[in-house]
N, C-alpha and C positions, 0 to 999 in steps of 0.2 A: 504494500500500500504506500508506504512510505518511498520507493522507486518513483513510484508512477506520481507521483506528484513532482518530484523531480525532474522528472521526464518533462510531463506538459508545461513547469513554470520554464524548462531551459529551451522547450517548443517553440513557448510564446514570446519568449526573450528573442530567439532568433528570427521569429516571422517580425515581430515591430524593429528590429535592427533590416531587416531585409526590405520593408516598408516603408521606411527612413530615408534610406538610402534610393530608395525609386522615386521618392518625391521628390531628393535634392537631384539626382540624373535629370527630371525635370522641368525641376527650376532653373540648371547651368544651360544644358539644352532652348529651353525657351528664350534664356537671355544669349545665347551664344549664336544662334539664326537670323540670318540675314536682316540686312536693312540697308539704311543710310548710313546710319551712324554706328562706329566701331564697339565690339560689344565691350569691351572695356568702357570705354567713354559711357554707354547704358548704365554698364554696371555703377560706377561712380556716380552717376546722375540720381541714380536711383536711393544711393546711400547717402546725400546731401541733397535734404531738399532745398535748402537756403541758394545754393548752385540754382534751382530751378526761376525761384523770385529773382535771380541778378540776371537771369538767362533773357526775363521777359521785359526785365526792363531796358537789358540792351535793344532786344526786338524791337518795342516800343520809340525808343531814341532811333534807332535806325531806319522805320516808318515813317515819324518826326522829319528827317533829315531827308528822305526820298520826296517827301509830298512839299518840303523849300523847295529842294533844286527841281524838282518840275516846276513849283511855280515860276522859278527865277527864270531857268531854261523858256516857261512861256512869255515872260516879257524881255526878254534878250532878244527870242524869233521877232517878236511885233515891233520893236524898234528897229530892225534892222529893214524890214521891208517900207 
């Protein structure tokens, strides 16, 4: 009696170690497939989200900055003709 209870706690020890480890295969897998952006760089993005708020604020300033220089670019065109 006392076997078999040994048996099934060192069963269940190795089925949740074995199950553990297929979810982390899955989580590296997931972050490690294809894209744009290098899975490293994911990876890091993901572990800092503060990196994310400076990411959109650069965006942000960089939309900023394209929607001047078209304006500018539009009255540079209309002076010149």
């Amino acid at each position: 009696m006392e076997m078999s209870k040994t048996a099934i706690a060192a069963l269940l020890f190795i089925l949740m170690i074995l199950g553990v480890n297929v979810v982390m295969y899955g989580i590296v897998r997931g972050v490690m497939r294809g894209g744009k952006d290098d899975p490293l760089l994911k990876m890091m993005k993901a572990m800092n989200p503060a990196q994310k708020k400076k990411d959109d604020e650069m965006e942000e300033l960089r939309r900023t900055v394209d929607e001047l220089n078209k304006g500018k670019e539009k009255t540079n065109g209309d002076s010149d003709k």
